[in-house]
N, C-alpha and C positions, 0 to 999 in steps of 0.2 A: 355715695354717689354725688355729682353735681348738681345742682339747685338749678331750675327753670326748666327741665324738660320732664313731659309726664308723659303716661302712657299712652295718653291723646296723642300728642304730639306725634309720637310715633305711630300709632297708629294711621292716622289720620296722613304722615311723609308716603306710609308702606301703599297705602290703597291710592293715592298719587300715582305713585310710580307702576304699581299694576295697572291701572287704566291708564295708565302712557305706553304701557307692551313692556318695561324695562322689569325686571327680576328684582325686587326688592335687596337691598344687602345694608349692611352697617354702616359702611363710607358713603352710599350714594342715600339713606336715609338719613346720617348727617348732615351731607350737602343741602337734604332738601329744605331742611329744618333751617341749617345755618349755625348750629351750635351743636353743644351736645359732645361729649366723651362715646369712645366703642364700649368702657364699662356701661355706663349709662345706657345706651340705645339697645345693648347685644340681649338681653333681656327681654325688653317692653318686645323687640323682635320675634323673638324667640317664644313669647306667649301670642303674637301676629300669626305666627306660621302657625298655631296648633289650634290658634281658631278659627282657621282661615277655613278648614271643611266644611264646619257650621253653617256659616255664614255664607258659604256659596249657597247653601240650601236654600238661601231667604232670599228671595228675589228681591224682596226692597231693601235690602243691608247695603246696596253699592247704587240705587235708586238714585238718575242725574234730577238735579234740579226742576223745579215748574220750567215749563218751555217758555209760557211768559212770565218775564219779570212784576215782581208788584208796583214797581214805580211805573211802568210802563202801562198796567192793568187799571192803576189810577189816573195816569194821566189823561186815557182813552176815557171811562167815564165822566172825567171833567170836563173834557173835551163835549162832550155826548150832553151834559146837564148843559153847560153855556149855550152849546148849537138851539137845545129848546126852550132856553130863557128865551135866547134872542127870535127867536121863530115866533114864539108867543107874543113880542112886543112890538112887532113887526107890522107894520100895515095889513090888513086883508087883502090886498092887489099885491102886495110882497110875498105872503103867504107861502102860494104857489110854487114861484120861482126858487125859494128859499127850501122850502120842499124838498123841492127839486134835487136844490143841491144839496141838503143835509142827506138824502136820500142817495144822493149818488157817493158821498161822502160813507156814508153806512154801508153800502155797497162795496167799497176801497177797504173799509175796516172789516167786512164781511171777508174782502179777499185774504185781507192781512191775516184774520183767524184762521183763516181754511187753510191761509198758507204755515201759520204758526200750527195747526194742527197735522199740517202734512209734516213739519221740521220735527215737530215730537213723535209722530209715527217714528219717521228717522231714526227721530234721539233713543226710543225703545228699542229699534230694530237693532241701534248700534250695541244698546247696553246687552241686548243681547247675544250679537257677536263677542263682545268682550267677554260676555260670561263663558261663553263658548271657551275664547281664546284664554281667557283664566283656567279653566279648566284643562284643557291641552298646554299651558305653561305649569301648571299645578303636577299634570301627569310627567312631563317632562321633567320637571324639578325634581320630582321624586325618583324615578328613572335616572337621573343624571346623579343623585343623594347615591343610590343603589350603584351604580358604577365604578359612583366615586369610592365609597365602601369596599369593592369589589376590587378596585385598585388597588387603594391602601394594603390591602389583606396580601396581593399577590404580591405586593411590595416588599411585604412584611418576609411572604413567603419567600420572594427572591435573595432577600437581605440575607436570610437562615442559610438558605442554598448557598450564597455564597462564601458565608463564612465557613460552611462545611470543606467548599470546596478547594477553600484556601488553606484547610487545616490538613483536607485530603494532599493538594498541591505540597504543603511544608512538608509530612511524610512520604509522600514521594520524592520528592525531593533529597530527604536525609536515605530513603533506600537505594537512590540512584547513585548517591555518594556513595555509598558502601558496595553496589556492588561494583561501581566504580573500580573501586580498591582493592575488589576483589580478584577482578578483572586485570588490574595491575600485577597484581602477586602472580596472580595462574598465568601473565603474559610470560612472568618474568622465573615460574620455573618451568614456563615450555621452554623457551627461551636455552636456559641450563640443557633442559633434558634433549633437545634438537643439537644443541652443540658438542655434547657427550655422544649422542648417535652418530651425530656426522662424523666425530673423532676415533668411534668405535668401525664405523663404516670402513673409512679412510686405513685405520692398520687392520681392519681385515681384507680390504681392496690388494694393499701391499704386498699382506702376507698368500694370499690369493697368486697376486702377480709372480712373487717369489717362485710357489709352488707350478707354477705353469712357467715360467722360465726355468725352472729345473727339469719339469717333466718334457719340455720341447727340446732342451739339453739331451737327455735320454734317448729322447725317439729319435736326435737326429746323430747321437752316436750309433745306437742301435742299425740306423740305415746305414751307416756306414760301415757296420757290421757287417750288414747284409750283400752291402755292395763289394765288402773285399772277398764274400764268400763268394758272390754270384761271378763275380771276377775269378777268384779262385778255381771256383768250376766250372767256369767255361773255359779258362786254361790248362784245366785237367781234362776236362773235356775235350781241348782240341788234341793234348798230347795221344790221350788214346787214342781218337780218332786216326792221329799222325800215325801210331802204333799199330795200329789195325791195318788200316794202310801199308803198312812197310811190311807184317806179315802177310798181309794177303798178297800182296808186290812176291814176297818170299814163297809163301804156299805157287803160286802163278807159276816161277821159275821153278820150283821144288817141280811142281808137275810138266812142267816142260822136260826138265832135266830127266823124269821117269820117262817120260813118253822117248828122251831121245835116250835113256838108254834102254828102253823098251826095244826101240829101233836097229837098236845096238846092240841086241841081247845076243843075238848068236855067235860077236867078237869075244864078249867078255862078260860070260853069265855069272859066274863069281863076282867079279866086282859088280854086275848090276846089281842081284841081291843084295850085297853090302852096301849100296849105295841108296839101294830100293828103304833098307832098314833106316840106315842114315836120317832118309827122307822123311821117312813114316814115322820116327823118333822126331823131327825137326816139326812136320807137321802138328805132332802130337801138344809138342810146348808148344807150338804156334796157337792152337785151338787153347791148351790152356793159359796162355796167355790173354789170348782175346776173352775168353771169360772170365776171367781174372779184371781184364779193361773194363768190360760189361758190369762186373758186381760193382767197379769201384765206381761207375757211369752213373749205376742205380743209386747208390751211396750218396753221391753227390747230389744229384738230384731230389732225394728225399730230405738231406739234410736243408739244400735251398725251398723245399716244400714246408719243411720244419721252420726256417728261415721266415720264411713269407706269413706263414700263421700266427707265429710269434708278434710280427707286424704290424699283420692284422686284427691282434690281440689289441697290441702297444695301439693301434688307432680307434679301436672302439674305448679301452680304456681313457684313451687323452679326448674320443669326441664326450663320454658319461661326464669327465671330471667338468669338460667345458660347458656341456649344460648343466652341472651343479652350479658351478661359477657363476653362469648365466639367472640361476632361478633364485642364488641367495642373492646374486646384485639387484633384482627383481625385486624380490621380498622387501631388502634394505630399501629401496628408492619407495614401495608400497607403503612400508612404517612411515617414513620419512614423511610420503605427500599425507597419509594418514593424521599424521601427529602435526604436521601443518595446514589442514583441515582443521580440527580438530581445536588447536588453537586461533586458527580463523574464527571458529564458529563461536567460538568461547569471548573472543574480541567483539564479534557482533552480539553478542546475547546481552540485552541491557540489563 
């Protein structure tokens, strides 16, 4: 340590600076001194603070000086001894007057004490506000010692926390890379596997189309089937009809010709007969002819019944095939937003 400062010294900067209200410390008890190293002083200090409880205890440890000075105290008596040389050598008719004044003088000096005793009142009163305010700097010191402690520590703790959370941060980080990459591969075989669907989609769309351009091929031969039949029998239809007609035209006249030669019968009743026979032979084919027209009427008719069914067949089969059509393109666009969900979701998942 450096030569010239003692533990006086220090001691003596520290209780200074406590009855000035300032906090004792290394640099400012340097200061007060004027010399001195922080090895040197941090020491003499640091046995200051741990005596300092002590010595609060002793009222006269930090005791201000006599309120009067002793050169002051001597001078007043000097003062006091002269005043009654001279009093004494004084004439008797001076006496008095002299008296008087060393009296009124004593008086001045009486005030001065009363007043120096009122300043030492004071001066006690003050030391012990100080003591007071040492004390509530003392508790604060220590309060503020404890803080500071308390700091430190959370410091300490904060520092740990963070290095945790920097280690935590580095590992997240390395698994946010990977799933990264992970995320990359799964983009990149939804990617493949959406484009193999879409291309599986697309030739069964075709072959789809194919199949319903063949089957509307069918159903629109098929009516056309229909229509050369329904055509057909309505042309046969009208022939017998025309046919029917001509023999009922023919039966009309067949009975006219009876009734005239009905009318006629008494000219020529042999030939009526034979002609009656004739007639009744002519009718005969005529009636089976007309049901002959009649079965083939029914014929046609059933067959365009048959016609129509078949149709009707052909149109429930092409509407079943078109909701088929309808629920696999369904399903495919289902997979599809599925599988692009799905890789949506897979994108977003960190």
């Amino acid at each position: 340590m450096a030569t010239g400062i003692t533990e006086t010294d220090v001691w003596g900067a520290a209780d200074a600076l406590l009855l000035e209200g300032a906090r004792p410390t290394i640099e400012r008890v340097r200061q007060k001194i004027g010399r001195g190293s922080p090895n040197t002083v941090s020491p003499y200090l640091e046995t200051w603070f741990r005596s300092l409880g002590a010595r609060i205890k002793d009222p006269g440890a930090f005791a201000a000086a006599p309120s009067v000075p002793d050169p002051i105290a001597q001078a007043a008596a000097h003062f006091w001894e002269t005043a009654l040389s001279e009093a004494r050598a004084e004439q008797a008719g001076a006496y008095r007057a002299r008296w008087e004044e060393l009296a009124q003088e004593g008086e001045r000096l009486a005030a001065g004490a009363e007043q120096l005793q009122l300043r030492e009142a004071g001066l006690v009163q003050r030391e012990r506000d100080l003591q007071e305010a040492l004390k509530v700097a003392t508790s604060q010191l220590a309060a503020a010692e404890e803080r500071l402690q308390a700091a430190e520590l959370q410091l300490r703790q904060r520092d740990e926390q963070l290095e945790q959370h920097q280690m935590q941060l580095a590992q997240a980080r390395g698994a946010t890379e990977a799933l990264q990459a992970d995320a990359e591969r799964s983009r990149g075989q939804h990617a493949q596997a959406l484009d193999a669907l879409e291309a599986r989609h697309a030739a069964h769309e075709r072959r789809w189309l194919n199949e319903l351009d063949g089957e509307r091929g069918a159903v629109k031969r098929l009516q056309a089937r229909l229509d050369e039949a329904q055509a057909a029998s309505q042309q046969q239809l009208a022939q017998a009809r025309k046919a029917l007609a001509e023999e009922q035209e023919q039966r009309r006249r067949a009975e006219e010709g009876v009734q005239a030669l009905r009318a006629d019968a008494s000219q020529s009743r042999i030939r009526q007969e034979s002609e009656l026979a004739a007639s009744r032979s002519a009718t005969s084919a005529a009636l089976e002819r007309e049901r002959a027209l009649e079965a083939r009427l029914a014929a046609a008719e059933a067959q365009a019944a048959d016609f129509l069914a078949q149709l009707k067949s052909k149109d429930g089969q092409l509407a079943e095939l078109a909701r088929h059509l309808m629920a696999l393109t369904a399903g495919a666009a289902a997979k599809g937003a599925q599988g692009a969900q799905a890789a949506n979701q897979e994108e977003a998942t960190p």
